[in-house]
C-alpha positions in Angstrom: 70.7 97.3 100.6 69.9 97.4 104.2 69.7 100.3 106.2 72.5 100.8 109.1 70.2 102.3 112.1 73.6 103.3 113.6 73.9 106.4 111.7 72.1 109.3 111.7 70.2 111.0 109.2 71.7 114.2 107.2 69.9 117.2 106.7 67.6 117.7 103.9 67.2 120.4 102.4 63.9 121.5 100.2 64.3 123.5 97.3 61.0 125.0 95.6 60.0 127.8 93.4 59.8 131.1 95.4 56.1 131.3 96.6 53.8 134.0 94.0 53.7 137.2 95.5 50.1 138.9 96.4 51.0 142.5 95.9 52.4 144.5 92.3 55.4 146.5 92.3 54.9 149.5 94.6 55.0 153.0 93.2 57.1 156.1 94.4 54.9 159.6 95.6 54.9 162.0 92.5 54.1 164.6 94.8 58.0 164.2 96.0 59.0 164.3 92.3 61.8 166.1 91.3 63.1 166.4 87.9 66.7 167.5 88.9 67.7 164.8 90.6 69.9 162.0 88.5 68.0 159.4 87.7 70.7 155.6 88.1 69.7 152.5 86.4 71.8 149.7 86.7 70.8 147.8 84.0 72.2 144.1 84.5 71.3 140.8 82.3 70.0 140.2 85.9 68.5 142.0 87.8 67.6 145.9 86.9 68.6 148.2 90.0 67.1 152.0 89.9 66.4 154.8 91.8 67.2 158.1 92.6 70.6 159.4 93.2 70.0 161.2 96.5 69.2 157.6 98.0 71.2 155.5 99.9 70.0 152.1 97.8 67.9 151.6 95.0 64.5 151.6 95.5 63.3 149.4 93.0 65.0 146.1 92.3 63.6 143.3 89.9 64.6 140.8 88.1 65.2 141.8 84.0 62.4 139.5 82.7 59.1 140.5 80.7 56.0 138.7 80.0 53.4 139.3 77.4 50.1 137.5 78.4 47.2 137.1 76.5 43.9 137.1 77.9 41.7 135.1 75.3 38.5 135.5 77.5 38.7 139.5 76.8 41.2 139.3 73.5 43.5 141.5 75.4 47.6 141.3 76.2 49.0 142.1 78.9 52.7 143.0 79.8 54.3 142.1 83.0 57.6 142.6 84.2 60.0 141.9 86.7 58.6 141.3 90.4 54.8 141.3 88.8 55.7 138.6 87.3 55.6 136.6 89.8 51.7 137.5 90.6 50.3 134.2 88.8 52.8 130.8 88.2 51.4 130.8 84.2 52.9 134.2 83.5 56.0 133.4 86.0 56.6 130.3 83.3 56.9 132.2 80.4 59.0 134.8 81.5 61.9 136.2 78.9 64.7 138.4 78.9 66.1 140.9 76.6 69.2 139.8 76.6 71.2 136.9 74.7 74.1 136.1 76.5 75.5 139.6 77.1 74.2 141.1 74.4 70.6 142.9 73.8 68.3 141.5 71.6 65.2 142.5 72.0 64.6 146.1 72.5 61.1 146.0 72.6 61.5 144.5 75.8 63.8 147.0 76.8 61.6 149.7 76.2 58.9 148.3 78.2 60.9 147.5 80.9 62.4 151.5 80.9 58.8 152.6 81.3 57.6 150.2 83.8 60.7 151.7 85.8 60.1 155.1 85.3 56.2 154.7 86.1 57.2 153.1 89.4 59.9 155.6 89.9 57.2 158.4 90.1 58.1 160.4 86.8 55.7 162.6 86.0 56.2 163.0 82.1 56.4 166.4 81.0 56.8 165.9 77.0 59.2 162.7 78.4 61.3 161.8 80.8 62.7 165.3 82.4 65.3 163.7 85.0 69.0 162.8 83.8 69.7 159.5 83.7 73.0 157.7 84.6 73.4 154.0 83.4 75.7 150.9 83.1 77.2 149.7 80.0 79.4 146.1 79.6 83.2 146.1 79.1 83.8 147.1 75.3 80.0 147.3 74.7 80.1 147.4 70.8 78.5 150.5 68.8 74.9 149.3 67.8 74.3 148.5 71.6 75.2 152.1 72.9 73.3 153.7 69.3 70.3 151.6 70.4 70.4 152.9 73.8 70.5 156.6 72.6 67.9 156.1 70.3 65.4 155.0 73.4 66.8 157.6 75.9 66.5 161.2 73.7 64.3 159.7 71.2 61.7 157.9 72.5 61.7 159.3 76.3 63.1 162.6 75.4 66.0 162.7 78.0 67.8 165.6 78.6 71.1 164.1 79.6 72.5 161.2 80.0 75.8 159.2 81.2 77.1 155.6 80.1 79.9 154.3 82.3 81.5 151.0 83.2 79.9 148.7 85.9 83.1 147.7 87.0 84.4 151.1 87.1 81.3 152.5 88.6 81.9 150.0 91.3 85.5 151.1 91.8 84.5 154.5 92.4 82.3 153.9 94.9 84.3 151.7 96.6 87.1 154.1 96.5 84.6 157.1 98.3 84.3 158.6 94.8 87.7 159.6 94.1 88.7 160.2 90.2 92.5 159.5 90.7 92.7 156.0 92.6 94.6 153.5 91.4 93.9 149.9 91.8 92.6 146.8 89.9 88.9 145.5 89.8 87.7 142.0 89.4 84.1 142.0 88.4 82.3 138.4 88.8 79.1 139.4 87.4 76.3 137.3 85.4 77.5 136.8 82.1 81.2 137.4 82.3 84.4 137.8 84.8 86.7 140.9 83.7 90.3 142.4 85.5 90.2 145.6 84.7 93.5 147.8 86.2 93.1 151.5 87.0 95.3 153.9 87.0 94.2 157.5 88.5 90.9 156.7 88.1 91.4 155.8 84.7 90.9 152.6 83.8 93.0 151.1 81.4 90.8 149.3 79.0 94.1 147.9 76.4 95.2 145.4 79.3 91.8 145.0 80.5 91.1 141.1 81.0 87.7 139.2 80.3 87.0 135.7 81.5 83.8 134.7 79.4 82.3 133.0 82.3 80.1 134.5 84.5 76.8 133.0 87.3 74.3 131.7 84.4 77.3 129.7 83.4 77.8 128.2 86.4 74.1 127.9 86.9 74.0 126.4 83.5 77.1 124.0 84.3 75.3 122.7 87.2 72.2 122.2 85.5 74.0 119.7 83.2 76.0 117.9 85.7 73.0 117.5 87.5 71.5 116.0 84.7 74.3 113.5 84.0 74.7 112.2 87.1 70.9 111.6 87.8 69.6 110.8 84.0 66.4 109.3 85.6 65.3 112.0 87.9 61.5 112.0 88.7 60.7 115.6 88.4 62.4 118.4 86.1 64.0 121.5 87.9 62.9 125.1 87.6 66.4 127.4 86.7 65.4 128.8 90.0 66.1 125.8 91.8 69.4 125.6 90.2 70.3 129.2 91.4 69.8 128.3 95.0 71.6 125.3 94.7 74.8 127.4 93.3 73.9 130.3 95.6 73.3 128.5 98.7 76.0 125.0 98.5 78.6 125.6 96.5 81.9 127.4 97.4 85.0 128.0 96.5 88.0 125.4 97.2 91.1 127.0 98.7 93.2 124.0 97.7 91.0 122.1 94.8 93.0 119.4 93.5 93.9 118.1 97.5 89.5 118.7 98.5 88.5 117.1 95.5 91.1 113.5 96.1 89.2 112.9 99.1 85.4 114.3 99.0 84.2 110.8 98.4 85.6 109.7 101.7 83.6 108.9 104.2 84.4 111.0 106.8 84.6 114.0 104.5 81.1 113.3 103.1 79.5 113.1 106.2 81.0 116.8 106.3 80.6 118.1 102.3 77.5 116.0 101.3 74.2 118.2 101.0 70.9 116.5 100.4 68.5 118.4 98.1 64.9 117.2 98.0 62.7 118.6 95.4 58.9 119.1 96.6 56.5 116.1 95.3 52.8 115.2 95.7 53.0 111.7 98.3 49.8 109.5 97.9 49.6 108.1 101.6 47.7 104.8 102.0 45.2 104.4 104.3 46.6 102.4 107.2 44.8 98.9 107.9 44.0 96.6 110.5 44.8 93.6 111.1 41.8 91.7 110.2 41.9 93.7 106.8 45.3 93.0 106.0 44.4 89.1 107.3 41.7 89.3 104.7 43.4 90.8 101.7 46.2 87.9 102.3 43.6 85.4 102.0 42.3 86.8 98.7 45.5 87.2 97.4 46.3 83.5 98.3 43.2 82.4 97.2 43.1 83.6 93.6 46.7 82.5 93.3 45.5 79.3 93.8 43.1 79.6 91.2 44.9 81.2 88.8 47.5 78.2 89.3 44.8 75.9 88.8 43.4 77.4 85.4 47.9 77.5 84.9 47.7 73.4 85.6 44.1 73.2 83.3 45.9 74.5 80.1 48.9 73.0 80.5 47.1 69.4 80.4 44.3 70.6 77.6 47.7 71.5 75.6 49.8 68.3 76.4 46.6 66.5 75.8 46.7 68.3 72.2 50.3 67.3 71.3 49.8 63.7 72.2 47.0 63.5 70.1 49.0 65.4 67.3 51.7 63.1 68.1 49.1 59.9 67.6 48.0 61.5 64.9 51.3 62.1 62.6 52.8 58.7 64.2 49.8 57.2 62.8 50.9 58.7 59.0 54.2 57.7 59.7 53.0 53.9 60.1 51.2 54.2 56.7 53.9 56.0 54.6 56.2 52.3 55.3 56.4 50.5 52.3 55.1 53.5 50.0 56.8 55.1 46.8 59.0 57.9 47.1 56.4 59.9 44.7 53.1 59.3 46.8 55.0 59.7 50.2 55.7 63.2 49.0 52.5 64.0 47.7 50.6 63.1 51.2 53.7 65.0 53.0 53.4 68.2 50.8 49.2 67.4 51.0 49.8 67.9 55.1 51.9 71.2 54.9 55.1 69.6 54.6 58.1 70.4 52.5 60.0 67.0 52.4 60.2 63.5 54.1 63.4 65.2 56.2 61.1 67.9 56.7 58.8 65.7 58.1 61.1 64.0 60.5 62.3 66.8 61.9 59.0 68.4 62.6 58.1 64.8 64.6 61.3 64.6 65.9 61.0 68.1 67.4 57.3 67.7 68.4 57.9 64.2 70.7 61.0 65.9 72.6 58.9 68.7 73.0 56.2 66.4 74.4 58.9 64.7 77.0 59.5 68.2 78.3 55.9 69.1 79.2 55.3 65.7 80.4 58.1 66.1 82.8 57.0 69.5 83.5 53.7 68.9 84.4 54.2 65.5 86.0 52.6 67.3 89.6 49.9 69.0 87.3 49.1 65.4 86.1 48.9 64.0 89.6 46.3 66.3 91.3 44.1 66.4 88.2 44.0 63.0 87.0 42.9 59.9 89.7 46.2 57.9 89.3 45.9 54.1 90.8 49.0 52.6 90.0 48.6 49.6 91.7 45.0 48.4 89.4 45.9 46.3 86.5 42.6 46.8 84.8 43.2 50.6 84.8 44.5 50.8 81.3 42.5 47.9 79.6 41.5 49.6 76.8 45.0 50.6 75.4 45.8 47.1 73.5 42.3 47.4 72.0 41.9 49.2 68.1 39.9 52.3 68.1 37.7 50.0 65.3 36.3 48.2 68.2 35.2 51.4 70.6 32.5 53.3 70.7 33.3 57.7 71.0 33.2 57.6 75.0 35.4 54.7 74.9 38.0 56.3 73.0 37.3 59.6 74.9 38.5 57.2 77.8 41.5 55.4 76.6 43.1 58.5 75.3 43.0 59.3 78.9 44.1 56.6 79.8 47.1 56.8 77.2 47.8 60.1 79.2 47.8 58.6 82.6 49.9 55.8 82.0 53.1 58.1 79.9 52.5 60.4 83.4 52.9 57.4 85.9 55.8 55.9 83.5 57.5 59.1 83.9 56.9 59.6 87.4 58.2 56.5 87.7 61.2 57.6 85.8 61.3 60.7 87.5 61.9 59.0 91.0 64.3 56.4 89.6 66.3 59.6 88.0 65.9 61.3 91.1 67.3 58.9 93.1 70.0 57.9 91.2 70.8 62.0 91.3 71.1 61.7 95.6 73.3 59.0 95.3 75.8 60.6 92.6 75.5 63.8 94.7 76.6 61.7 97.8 79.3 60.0 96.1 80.5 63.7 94.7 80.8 64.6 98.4 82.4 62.0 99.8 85.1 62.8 96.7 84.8 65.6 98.2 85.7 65.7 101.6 89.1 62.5 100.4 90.3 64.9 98.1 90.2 67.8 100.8 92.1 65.9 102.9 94.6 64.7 100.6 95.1 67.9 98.3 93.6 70.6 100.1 95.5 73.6 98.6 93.9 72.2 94.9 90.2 71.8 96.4 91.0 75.6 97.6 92.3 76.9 94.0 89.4 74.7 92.4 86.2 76.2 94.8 88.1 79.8 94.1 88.0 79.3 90.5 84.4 78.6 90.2 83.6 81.2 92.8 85.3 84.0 90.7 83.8 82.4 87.4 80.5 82.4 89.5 80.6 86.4 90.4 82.1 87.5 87.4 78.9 86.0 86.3 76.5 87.3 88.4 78.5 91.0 87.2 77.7 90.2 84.1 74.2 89.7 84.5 73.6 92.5 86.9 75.4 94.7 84.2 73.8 93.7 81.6 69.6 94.0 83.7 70.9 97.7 84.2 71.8 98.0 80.7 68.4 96.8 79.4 66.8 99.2 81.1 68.5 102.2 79.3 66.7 101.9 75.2 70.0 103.9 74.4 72.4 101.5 76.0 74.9 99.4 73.2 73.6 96.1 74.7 69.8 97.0 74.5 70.5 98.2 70.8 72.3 95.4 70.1 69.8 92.9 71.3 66.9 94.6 69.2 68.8 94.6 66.2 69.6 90.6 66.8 65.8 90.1 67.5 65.0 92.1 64.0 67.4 89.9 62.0 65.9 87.0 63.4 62.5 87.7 62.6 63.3 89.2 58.9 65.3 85.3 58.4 61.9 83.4 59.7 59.7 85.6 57.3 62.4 84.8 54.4 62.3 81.3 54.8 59.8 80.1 56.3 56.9 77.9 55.0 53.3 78.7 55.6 53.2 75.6 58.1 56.0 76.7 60.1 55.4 80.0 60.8 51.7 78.9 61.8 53.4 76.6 64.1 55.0 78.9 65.6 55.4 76.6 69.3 57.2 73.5 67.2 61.2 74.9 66.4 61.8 73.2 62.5 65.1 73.3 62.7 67.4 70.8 64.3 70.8 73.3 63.8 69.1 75.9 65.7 71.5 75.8 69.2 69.6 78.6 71.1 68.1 78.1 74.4 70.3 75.2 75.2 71.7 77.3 77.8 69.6 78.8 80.5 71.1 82.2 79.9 70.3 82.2 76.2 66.4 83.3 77.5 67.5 86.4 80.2 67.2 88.4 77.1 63.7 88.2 77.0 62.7 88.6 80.6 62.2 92.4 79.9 60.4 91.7 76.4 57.6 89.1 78.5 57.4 91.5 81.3 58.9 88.6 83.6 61.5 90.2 85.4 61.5 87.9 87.9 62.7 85.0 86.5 65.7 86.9 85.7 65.9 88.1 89.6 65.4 84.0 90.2 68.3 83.2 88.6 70.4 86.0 90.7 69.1 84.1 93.9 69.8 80.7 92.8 74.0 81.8 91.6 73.7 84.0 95.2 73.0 80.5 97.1 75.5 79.2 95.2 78.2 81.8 96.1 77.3 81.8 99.6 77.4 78.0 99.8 81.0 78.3 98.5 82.0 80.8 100.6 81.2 79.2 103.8 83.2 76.1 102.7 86.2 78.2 101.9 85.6 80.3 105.1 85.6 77.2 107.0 88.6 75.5 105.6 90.7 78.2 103.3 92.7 80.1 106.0 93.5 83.2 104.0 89.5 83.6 102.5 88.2 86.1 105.0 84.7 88.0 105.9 86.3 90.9 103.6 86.6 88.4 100.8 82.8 87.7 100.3 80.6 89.0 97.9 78.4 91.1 100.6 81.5 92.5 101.9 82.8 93.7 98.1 79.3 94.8 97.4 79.3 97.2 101.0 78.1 100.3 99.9 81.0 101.8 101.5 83.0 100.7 99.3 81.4 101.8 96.3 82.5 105.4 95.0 79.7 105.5 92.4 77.5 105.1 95.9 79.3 107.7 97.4 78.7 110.0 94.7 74.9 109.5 93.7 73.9 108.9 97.3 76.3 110.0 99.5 77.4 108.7 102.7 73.8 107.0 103.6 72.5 103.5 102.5 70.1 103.9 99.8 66.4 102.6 99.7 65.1 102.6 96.3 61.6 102.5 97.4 61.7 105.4 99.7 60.2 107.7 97.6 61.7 110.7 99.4 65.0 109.8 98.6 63.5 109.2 95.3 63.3 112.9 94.9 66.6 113.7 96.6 70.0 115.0 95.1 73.3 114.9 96.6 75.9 117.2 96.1 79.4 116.9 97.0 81.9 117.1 94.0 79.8 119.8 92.2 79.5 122.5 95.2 83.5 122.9 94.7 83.8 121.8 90.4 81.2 124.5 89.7 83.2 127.9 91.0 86.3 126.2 90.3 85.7 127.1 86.4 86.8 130.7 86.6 90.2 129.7 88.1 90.5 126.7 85.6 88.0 127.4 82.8 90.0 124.7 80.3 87.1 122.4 83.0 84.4 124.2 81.4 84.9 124.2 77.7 87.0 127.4 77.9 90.2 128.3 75.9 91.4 131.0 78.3 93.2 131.7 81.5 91.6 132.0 85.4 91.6 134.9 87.4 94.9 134.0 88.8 97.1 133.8 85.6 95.3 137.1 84.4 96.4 139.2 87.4 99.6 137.5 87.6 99.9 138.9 83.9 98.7 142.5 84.9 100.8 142.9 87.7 104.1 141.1 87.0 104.2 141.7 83.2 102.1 145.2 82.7 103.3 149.3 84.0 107.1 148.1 84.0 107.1 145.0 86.6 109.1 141.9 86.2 108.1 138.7 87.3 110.9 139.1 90.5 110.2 142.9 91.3 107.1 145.3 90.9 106.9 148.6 89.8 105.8 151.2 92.2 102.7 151.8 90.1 101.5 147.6 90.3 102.9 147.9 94.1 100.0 150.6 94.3 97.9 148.5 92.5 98.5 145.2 94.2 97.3 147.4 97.8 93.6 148.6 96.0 92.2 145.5 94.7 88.5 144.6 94.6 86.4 142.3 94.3 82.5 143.0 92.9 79.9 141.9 91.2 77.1 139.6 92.3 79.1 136.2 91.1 81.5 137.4 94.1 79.2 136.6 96.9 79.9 132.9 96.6 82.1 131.7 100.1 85.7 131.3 99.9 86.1 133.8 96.5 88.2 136.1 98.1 90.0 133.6 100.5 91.0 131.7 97.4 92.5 135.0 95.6 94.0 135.8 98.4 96.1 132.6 98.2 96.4 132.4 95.0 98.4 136.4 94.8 100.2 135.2 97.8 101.5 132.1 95.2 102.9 134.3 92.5 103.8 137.9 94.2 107.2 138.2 95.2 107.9 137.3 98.6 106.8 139.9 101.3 104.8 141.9 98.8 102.0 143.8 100.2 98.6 143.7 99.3 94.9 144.0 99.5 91.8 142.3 98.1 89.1 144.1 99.8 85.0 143.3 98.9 82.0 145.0 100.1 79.4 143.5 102.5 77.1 143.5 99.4 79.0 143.8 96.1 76.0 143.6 93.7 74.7 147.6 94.8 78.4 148.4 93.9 77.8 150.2 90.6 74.7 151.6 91.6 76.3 153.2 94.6 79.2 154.5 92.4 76.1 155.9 89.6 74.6 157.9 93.1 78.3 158.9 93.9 78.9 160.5 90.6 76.0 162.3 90.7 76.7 164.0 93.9 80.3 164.9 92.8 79.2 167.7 90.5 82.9 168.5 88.8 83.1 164.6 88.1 79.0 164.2 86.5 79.9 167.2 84.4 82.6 165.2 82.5 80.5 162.3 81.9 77.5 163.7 80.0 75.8 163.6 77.4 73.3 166.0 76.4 70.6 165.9 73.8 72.1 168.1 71.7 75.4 166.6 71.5 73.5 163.2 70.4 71.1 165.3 67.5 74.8 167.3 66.6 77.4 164.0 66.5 74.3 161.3 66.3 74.4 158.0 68.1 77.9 157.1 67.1 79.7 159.8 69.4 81.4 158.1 72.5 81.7 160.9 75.7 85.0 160.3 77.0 85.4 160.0 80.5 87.5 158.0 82.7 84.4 155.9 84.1 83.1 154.8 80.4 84.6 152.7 77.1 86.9 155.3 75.4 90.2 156.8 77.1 90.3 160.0 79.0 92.5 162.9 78.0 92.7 165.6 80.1 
């Protein structure tokens, strides 16, 4: 596929592991500690987010991943976590998090990372931890989560107090200036899951609460494994990281989907959408050479071609030399077996490794046509290695004379001889053949050219025929090379299983001669290889893919020659007709989609290493407005809220209450799954769809929604008649034990005032 020059080059775009980072986590001053201030801890699947309450932002942010490492030098394990993880790439690798899905598992890990937090918060334990500690729980976080998390808090750091809350409704809070009697609904995109959650005076109201169960790791996830279908054969294996940028940095969301996604493989919309991603590789570079070298190296090259076709020609006649003498040899026994019983003819054939007299004759009969072949074949072979005068009578003198009569170097000679004269007989054939071939072939085109002239619109619909027979062909072939090359493709399967069956039938039945004869093909009923496309199938198997690639160019030359006959003489065959113009990449959507709007070279190894996005940077996002495209049974953001506030607090589908009317005005949008472009565009449209006409409302998002909750933790804690209703103390836990629930109007059981 040639490159067009024309165009220019899109951007690339590098993606790599983040670099390792030289320094640790740093720690806080514990001469500033101070064990009455709140203590928040946003405790996402993640990231982790903590700090003190009388901050403006968290001051310590890391991923939630742990690492054990042992040292076998010292015997000694380490523990890493979060950012010092990312100190040495063989701890980075095996980095693990305590979470499955949303859920905790591992609360070991959980434990270490609490104390890596608090040592880098500057706690200075006083028989624990002395500070009260505020901190996120999931939507409907079942019992043995929150039991778990009591047990670590007053049990194993000895917490005074402490206060579980919504992230969603922490976020609300905030975002509200930390009032407790807002209403309004919150949609929180976060990591593992999407929920609608509507509040009413600060109270949110967890029975019509919605949850989506799609969240960023899914989408990460989901583009991991389109990636992967659409580029089986990629060269290098992507980190997750990787993956996150990709969804992070490329994809958006579609304000009208099904419209964007009809015509991203256009042209002019690629050159727009498309985004090349390159993943980093080690390039060998060649030493550049001059002239004379390269000058050189072609002359070796060249030169032990030649060679290596003369020790080709040398075999070839050593070999043919071998089958005449066979042939001699077993035409010999067929002379002598004339005249003979039936019962000694069989005992010399069965003596020689024979089954039967038919048996016989097919073996000869096979082995003289498969001499005419290789004399034909080697007829130029013949000629350069054996001095050939044609025109001396007494050349072949010792041919009419019985071997009885010669001495060893005599016969040595006239077998030679017997070779030289079949090669110049056949020569001889070969011209007489070959001329009678230019004569037919000048007799076909002068048919040619009367019946163009006489019935040209049947010379059109016959060179048409054969052309369409001739690509379909070529399809065929081209098809089934790519096929081949996949060990899980049906045709590749297929083909081994026919090879198997064939070998299992010649170990069934055949004799010891024939399968040591393996060259000589014993039976006569045996059709295959009569065709020349019979053998393609083995090309792969011999390692000679270019005989296959041969027979491409010689049906190509035959295409083209038809085309410029039809071009020249068919008035409705145009330019856009031919093969190179159905082949344009341009045309090709499969192109357009694994390679964008660019003609691809296959030995660039940059573009080797290169992905392309188009369809996916819209498909991903899309899933949590249509998550049937993911694998879900459930309904997108859009129906959800549509149910909420046309269905829910005494609305109708054609008039909303005055309580969803207040609703509909406070909507917001967090959670760190909310950063991706056109989110908030897209509900915006999508409200606008189902509210009633001139309805009035707000969907309103933060600059950065993911410090949402931990603002609304540090919020809390400043509003001292608020904290008071959300805590629990140590003694309530040791009086009710870990299954009490604090209600509040910011956690997972309903408020009563």
């Amino acid at each position: 596929m040639s490159r067009d020059d024309s165009l220019q080059p899109l951007k690339v775009t590098v993606i790599d592991d983040p670099p390792l980072t030289d320094q640790p986590e740093a720690f806080n001053d514990k001469s500033n500690y101070n064990p009455e201030i709140p203590i928040a801890i946003d405790f996402g699947s993640s990231t982790v987010r903590a700090g003190y309450t009388n901050e403006a932002r968290p001051s310590h942010i890391f991923p939630t991943k742990l690492t054990r490492y042992r040292d076998r030098k010292i015997n000694k394990t380490f523990t890493f976590t979060g950012n010092d993880c990312s100190l040495d790439q063989t701890i980075r690798s095996q980095m693990k998090s305590p979470f499955d899905g949303a859920l905790i598992t591992n609360w070991d890990y959980v434990e270490d990372i609490l104390q890596y937090t608090f040592n880098h918060l500057g706690v200075v334990p006083d028989h624990g931890v002395q500070n009260p500690i505020i901190i996120t729980e999931k939507l409907a976080t079942i019992q043995s989560q929150r039991s778990n998390w009591y047990q670590l808090l007053f049990e194993t750091y000895n917490v005074p107090k402490a206060t579980f809350g919504i992230d969603s409704l922490f976020a609300f809070y905030n975002n509200n200036n930390g009032s407790a009697t807002s209403t309004g609904m919150v949609i929180d995109c976060s990591h593992e899951e999407t929920n609608i959650i509507p509040i009413v005076d600060g109270q949110g109201i967890l029975t019509d609460a919605k949850r989506i169960n799609w969240g960023g790791r899914h989408a990460i996830d989901y583009l991991s494994n389109l990636l992967a279908l659409k580029y089986p054969y990629f060269p290098t294996k992507l980190s997750s990281y990787q993956y996150e940028s990709m969804y992070q940095n490329f994809c958006y969301v579609s304000q009208d989907y099904d419209e964007e996604i009809s015509k991203i493989l256009t042209l002019d919309v690629l050159e727009e959408k498309d985004v090349v991603i390159e993943t980093p590789f080690t390039e060998v570079l060649q030493p550049q050479k001059t002239e004379e070298e390269l000058r050189i190296q072609a002359e070796k090259r060249k030169e032990s071609g030649r060679r290596l076709q003369e020790q080709a020609k040398k075999r070839r006649i050593e070999k043919l030399i071998e089958k005449e003498e066979e042939y001699e040899y077993f035409s010999k026994i067929r002379e002598d077996l004339k005249d003979q019983p039936k019962k000694k003819i069989l005992s010399i054939l069965q003596n020689s490794g024979f089954d039967d007299e038919d048996d016989f004759k097919r073996y000869l009969f096979n082995l003289e046509r498969s001499l005419k072949r290789a004399r034909a074949n080697d007829e130029d072979a013949m000629l350069e290695n054996i001095q050939d005068n044609e025109t001396t009578d007494g050349k072949f003198d010792l041919l009419e004379i019985p071997d009885e009569k010669l001495d060893p170097e005599q016969i040595k000679e006239k077998r030679k001889q017997r070779l030289l004269k079949a090669g110049q007989d056949a020569r001889k054939k070969a011209r007489e053949e070959k001329q009678k071939a230019a004569e037919k072939a000048e007799e076909l085109r002068l048919k040619e050219i009367e019946w163009r002239k006489i019935d040209l619109n049947g010379w059109i619909k016959d060179k048409r025929s054969k052309l369409n027979t001739l690509v379909k062909r070529r399809k065929d072939k081209i098809r089934m090379r790519d096929e081949m090359k996949d060990r899980k493709s049906q045709a590749a399967q297929n083909r081994m299983k026919n090879l198997a069956t064939l070998a299992e039938d010649n170990l069934r039945t055949g004799t010891k001669r024939s399968r040591q004869q393996a060259t000589i093909d014993n039976d006569p009923n045996d059709t295959f290889g009569t065709n020349d496309e019979d053998w393609f199938v083995y090309n792969d198997i011999t390692k000679n893919p270019d005989a296959f690639e041969e027979a491409l160019e010689e049906e190509y030359k035959e295409i083209i020659e038809l085309e410029g006959l039809l071009l020249e003489h068919d008035p409705n065959f145009t330019e856009e007709d031919t093969v190179e113009a159905q082949y344009d990449w341009r045309n090709s959507t499969l192109h357009l989609f694994l390679r964008g709007p660019r003609p691809h070279d296959s030995e660039d190894i940059h573009q080797q290493h290169q992905i392309h996005l188009n369809v996916e940077r819209i498909r991903v996002p899309e899933i949590v407005f249509q998550p049937s495209m993911g694998g879900l049974d459930q309904a997108g953001i859009a129906e959800l809220s549509e149910t909420i506030l046309l269905r829910k607090f005494g609305s109708e589908p054609k008039h909303l209450s005055e309580l969803s009317l207040t609703m509909a005005n406070n909507i917001w949008l967090t959670g760190g799954n909310s950063k991706i472009p056109g989110l908030r565009e897209r509900i915006v449209k999508e409200f606008r769809e189902f509210l009633p006409v001139n309805t009035q409302f707000n969907v309103n998002m933060t600059s950065d929604p993911t410090f949402d909750a931990w603002n609304g933790m540090a919020k809390l804690a400043q509003n001292e008649t608020d904290y008071k209703k959300t805590i629990i103390s140590k003694k309530e836990y040791e009086e009710y034990g870990p299954e009490y629930i604090k209600e509040h109007k910011l956690g997972n059981m309903k408020y009563f005032e």
